[in-house]
Residue frames as a rotation matrix with the C-alpha (Angstrom) as fourth column:
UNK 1
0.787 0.603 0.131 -36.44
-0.237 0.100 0.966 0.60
0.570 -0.791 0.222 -324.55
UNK 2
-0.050 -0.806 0.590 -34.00
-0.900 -0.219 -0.376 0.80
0.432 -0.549 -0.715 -321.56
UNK 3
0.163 0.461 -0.873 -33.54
0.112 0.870 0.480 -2.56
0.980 -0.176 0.090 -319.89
UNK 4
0.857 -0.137 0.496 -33.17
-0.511 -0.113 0.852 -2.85
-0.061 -0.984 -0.167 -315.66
UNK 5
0.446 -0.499 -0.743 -30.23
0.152 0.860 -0.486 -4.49
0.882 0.104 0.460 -315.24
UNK 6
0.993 -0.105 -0.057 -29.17
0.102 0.496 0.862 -6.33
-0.062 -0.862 0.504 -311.52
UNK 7
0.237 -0.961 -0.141 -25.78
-0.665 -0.055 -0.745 -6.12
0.708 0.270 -0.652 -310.66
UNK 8
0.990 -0.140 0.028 -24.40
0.061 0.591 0.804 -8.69
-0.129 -0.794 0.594 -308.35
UNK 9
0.510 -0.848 0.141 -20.47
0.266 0.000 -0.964 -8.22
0.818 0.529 0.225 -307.78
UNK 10
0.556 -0.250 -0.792 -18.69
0.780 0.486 0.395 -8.45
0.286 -0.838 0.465 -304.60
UNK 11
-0.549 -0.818 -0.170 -15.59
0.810 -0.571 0.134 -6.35
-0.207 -0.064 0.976 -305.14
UNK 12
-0.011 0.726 -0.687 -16.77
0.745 -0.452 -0.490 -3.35
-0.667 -0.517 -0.537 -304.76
UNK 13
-0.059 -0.428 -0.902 -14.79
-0.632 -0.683 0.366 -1.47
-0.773 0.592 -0.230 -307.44
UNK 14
-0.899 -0.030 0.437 -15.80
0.310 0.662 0.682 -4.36
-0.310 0.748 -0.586 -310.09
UNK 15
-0.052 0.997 0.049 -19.61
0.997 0.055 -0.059 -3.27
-0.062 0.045 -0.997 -309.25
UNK 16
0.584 0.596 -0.551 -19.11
0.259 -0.780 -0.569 0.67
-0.769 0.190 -0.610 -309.72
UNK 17
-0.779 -0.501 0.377 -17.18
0.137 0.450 0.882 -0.12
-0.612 0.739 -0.282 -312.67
UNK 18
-0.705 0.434 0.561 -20.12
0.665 0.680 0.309 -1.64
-0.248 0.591 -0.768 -313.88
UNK 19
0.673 0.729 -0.125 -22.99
0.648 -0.662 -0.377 0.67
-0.357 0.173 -0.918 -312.64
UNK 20
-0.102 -0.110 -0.989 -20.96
-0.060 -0.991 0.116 3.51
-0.993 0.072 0.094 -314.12
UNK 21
-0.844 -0.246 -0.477 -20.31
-0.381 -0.351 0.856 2.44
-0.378 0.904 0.202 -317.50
UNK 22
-0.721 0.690 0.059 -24.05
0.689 0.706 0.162 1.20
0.070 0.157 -0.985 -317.66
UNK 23
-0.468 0.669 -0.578 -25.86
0.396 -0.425 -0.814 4.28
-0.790 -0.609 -0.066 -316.15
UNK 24
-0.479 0.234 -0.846 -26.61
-0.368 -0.929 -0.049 5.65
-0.797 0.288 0.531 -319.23
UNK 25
-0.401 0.519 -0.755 -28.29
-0.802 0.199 0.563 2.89
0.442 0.831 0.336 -321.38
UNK 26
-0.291 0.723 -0.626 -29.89
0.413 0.686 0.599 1.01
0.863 -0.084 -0.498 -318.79
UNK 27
0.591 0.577 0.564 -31.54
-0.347 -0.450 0.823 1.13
0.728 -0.682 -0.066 -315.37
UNK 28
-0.156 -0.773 -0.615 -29.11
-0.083 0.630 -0.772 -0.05
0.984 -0.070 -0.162 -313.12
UNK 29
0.497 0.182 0.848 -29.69
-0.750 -0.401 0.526 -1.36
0.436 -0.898 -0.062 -309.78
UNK 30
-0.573 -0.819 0.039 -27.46
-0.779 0.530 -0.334 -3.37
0.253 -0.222 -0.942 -306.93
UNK 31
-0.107 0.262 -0.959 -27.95
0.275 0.935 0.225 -6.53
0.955 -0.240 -0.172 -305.89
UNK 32
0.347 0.091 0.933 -27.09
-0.932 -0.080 0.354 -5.62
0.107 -0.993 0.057 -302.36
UNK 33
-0.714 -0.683 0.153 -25.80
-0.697 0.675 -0.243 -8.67
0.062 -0.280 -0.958 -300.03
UNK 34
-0.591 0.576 0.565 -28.78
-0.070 0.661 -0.747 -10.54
-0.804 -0.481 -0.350 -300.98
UNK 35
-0.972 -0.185 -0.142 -29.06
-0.096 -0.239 0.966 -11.15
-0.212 0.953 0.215 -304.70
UNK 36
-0.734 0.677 -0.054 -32.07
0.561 0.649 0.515 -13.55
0.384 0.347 -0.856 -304.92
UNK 37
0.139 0.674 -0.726 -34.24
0.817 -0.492 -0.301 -10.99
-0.560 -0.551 -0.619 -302.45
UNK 38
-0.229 0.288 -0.930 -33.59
-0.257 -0.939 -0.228 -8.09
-0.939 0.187 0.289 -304.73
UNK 39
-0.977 0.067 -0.205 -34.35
-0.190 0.180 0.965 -9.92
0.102 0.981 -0.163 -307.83
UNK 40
-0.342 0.920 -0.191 -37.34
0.923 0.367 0.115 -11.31
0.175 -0.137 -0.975 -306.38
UNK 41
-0.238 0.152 -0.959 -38.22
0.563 -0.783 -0.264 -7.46
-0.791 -0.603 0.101 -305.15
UNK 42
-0.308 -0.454 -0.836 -37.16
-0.011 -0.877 0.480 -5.95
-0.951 0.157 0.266 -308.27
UNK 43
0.366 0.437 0.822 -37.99
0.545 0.615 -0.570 -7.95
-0.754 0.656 -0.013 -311.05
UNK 44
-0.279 -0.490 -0.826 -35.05
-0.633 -0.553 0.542 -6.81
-0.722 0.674 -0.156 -313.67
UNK 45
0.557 -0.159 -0.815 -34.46
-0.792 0.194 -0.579 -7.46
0.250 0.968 -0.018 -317.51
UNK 46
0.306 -0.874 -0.377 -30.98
-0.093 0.367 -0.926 -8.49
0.948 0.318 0.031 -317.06
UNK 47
0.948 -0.265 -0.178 -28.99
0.295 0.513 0.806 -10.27
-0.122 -0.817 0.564 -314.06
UNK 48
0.594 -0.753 -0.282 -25.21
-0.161 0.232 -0.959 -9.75
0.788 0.615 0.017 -314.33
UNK 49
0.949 0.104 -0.298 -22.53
0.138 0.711 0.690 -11.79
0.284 -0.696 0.660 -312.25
UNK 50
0.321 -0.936 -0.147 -19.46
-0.842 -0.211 -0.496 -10.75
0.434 0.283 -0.856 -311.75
UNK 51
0.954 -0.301 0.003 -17.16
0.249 0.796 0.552 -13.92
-0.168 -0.526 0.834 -311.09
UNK 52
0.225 -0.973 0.045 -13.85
-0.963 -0.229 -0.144 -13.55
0.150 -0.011 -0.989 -309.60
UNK 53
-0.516 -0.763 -0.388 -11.31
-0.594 0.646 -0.480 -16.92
0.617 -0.017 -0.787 -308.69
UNK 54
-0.898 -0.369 0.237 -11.99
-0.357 0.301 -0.884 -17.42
0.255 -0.879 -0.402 -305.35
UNK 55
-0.393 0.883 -0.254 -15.94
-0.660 -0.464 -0.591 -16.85
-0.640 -0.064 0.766 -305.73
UNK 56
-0.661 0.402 -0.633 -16.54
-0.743 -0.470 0.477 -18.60
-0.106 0.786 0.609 -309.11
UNK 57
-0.906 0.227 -0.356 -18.51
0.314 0.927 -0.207 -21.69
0.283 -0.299 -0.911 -307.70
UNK 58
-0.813 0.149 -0.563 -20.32
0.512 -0.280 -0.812 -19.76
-0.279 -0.948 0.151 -305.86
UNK 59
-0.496 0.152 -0.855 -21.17
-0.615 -0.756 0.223 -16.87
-0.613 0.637 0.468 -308.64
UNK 60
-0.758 0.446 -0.476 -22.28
-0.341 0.351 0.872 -19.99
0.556 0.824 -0.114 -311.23
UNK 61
-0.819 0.529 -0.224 -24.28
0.562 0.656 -0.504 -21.55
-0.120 -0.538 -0.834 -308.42
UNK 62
-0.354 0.563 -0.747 -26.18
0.107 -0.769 -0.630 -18.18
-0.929 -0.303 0.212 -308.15
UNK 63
-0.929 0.262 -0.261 -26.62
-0.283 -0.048 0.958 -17.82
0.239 0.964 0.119 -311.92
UNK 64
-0.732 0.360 -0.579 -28.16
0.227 0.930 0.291 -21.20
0.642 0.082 -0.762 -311.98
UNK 65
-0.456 0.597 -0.660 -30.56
0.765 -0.116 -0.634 -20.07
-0.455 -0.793 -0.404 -308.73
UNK 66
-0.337 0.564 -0.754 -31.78
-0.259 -0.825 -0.502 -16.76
-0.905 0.026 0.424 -310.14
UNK 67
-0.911 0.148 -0.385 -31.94
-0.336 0.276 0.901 -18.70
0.239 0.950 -0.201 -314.00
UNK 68
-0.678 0.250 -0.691 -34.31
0.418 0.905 -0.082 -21.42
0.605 -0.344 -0.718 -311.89
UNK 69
-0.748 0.441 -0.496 -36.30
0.450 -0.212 -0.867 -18.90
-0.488 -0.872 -0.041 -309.59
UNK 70
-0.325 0.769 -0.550 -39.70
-0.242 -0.630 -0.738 -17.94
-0.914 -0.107 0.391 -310.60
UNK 71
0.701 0.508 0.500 -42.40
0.494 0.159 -0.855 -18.15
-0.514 0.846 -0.140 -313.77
UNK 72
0.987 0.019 0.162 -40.61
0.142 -0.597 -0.790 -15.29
0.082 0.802 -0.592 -315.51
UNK 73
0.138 -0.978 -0.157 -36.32
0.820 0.024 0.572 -15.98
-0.555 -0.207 0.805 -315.10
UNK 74
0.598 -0.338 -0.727 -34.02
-0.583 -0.805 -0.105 -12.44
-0.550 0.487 -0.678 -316.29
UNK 75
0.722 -0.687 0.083 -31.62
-0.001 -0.121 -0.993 -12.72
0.692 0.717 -0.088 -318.72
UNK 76
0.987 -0.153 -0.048 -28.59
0.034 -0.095 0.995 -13.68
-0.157 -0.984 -0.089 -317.08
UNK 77
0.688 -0.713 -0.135 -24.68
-0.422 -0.242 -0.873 -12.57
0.591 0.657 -0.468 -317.68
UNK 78
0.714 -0.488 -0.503 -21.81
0.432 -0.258 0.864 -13.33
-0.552 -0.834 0.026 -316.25
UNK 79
0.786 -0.519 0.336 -18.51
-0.427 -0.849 -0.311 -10.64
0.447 0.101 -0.889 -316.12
UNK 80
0.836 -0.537 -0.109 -15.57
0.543 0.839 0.032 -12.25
0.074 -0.086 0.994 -316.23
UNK 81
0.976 -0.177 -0.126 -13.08
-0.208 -0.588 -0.782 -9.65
0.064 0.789 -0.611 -315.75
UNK 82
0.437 -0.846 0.306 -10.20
-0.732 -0.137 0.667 -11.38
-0.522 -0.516 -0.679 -314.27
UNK 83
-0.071 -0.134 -0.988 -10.36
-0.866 0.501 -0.006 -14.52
0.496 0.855 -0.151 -316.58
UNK 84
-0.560 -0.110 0.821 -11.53
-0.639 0.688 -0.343 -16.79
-0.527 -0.717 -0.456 -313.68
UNK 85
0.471 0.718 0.513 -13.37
-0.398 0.691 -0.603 -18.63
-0.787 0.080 0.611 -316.07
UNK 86
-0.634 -0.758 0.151 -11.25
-0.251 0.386 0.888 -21.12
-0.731 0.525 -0.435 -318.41
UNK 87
-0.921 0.054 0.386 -13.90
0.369 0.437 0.820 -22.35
-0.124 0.898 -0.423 -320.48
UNK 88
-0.855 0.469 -0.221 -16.63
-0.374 -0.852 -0.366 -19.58
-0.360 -0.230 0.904 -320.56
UNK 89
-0.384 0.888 -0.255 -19.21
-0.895 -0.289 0.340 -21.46
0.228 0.359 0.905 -322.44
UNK 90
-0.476 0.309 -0.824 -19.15
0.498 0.866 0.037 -24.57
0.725 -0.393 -0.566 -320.27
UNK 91
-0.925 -0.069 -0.374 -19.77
0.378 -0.058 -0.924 -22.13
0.042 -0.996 0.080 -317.61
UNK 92
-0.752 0.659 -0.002 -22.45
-0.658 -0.751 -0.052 -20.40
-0.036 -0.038 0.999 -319.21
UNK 93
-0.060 0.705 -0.707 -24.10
-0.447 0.614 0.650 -23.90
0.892 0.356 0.278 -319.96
UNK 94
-0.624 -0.317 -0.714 -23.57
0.420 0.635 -0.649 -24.99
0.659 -0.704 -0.263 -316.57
UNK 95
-0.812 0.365 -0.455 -24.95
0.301 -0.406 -0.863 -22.03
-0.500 -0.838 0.220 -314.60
UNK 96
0.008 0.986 0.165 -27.89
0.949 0.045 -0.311 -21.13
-0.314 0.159 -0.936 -317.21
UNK 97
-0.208 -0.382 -0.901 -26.23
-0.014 -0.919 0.393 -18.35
-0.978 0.094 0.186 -318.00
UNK 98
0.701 0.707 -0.094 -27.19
0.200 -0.321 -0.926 -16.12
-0.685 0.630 -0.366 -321.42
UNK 99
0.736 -0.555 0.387 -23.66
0.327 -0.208 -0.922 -15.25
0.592 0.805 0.028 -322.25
UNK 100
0.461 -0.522 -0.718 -20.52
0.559 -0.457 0.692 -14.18
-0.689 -0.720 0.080 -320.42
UNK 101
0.724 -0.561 0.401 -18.23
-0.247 -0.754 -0.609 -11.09
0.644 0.342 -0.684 -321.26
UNK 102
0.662 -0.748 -0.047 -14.47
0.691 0.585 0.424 -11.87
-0.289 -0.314 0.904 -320.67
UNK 103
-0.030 -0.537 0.843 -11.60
0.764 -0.556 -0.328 -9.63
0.645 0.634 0.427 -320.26
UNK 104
-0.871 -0.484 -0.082 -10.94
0.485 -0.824 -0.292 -5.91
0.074 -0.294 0.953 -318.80
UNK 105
0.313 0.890 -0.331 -14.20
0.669 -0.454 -0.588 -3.96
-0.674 -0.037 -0.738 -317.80
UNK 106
-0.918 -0.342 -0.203 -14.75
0.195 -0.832 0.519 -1.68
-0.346 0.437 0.830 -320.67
UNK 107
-0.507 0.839 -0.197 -17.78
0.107 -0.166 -0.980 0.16
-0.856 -0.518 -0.006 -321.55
UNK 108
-0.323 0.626 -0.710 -18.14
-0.934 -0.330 0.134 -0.21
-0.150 0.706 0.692 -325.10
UNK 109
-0.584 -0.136 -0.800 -18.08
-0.192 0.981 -0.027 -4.21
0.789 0.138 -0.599 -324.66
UNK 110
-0.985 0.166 -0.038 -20.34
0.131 0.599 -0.790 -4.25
-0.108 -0.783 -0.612 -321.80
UNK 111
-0.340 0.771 -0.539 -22.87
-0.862 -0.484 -0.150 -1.92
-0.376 0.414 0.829 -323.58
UNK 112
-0.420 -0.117 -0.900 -22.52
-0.778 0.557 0.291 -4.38
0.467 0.822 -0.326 -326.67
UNK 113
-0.925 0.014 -0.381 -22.85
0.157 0.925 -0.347 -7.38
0.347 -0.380 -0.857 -324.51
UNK 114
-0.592 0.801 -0.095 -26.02
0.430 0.214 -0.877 -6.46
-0.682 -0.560 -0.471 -322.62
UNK 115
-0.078 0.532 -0.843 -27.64
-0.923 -0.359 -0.141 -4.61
-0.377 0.767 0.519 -326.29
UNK 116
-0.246 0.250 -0.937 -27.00
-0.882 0.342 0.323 -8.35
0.401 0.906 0.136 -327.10
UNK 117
-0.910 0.115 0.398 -27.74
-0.315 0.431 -0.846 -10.35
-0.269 -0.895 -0.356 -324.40
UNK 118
-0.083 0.989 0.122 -31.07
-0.222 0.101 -0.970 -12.61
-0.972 -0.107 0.211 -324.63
UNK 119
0.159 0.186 -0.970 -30.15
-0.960 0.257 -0.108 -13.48
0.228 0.948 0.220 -328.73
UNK 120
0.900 0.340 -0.271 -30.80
-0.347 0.938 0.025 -16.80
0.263 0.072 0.962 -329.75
UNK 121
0.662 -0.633 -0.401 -27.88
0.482 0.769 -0.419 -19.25
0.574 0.084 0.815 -328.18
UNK 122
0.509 -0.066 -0.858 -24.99
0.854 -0.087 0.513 -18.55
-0.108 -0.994 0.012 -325.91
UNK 123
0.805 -0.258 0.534 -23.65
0.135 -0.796 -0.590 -14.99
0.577 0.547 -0.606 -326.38
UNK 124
0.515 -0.783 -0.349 -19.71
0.660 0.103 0.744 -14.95
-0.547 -0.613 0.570 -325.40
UNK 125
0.694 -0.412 0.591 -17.50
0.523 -0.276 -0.806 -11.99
0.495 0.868 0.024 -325.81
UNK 126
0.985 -0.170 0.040 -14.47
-0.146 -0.673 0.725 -10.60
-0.096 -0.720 -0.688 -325.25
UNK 127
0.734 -0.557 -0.389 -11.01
-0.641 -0.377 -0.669 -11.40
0.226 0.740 -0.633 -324.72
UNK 128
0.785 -0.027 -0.619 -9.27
-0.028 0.996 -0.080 -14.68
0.619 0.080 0.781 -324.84
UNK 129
0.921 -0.316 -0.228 -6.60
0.353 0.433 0.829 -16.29
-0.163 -0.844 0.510 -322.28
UNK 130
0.330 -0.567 0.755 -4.25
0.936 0.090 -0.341 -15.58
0.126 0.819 0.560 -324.52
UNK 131
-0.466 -0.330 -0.821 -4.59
0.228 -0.941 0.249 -11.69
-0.855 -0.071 0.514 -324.21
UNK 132
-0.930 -0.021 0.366 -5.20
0.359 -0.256 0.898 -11.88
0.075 0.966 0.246 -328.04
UNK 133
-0.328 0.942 -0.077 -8.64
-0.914 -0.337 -0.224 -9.68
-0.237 -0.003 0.972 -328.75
UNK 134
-0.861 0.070 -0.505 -11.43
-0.442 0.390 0.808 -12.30
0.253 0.918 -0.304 -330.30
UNK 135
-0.786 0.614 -0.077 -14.15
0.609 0.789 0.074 -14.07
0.106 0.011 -0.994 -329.20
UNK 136
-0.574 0.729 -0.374 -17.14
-0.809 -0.576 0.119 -11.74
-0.128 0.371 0.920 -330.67
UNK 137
-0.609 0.475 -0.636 -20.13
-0.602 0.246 0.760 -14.25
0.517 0.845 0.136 -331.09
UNK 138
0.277 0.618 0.735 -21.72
-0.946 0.311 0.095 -17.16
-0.170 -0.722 0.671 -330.39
């Protein structure tokens, strides 16, 4: 079963990034400049956030709002690809978040991430501060 999955992502080239290497194993639709009105509209599977530096206050705040809105909350990611998050699973426990992907947009790791997205605990993958590959799990 295919899931919907929300994009929310400012930069504009972060968000058809996304919807490209996604079109083919989910439904993808945009957020638009009003996340919380197309989620409420749309009612998806899956949320993802992209969070950049300048933004990432902002980006958990929104998590946390779309985690918190309604009977039936999505699954919510965030998409870390610049490494604006230092400590990825405070953030994910902060904003309600399901799991974050960290690291370079790449489409077999974002597949992966949203095929696992919604397992028990926080789901964090990708690639560490460091550069070094690793954090696969929970």
């Amino acid at each position: 079963m295919s899931r919907t999955v929300l994009i929310h992502a400012e930069a504009a080239h972060i968000r058809l990034q996304m919807f490209d290497m996604l079109r083919g194993v989910a439904r993808v639709l945009p957020g638009g400049s009003s996340p919380i009105r197309a989620l409420r509209a749309q009612r998806p599977d899956v949320v993802l956030v992209a969070v950049r530096r300048r933004d990432r206050q902002q980006c958990l705040a929104l998590a946390r709002n779309i985690k918190t809105d309604g009977r039936q909350p999505p699954l919510v990611g965030l998409v870390d690809p610049e490494g604006a998050l230092s400590d990825p699973s405070t953030a994910c426990e902060r904003s309600a978040s399901d799991g974050c992907v960290s690291g370079p947009l790449d489409a077999e790791l974002l597949t992966e991430f949203l095929a696992r997205l919604g397992e028990p605990g926080i789901l964090l993958l990708g690639v560490r501060k460091s550069g070094r590959p690793g954090w696969r799990g929970r």
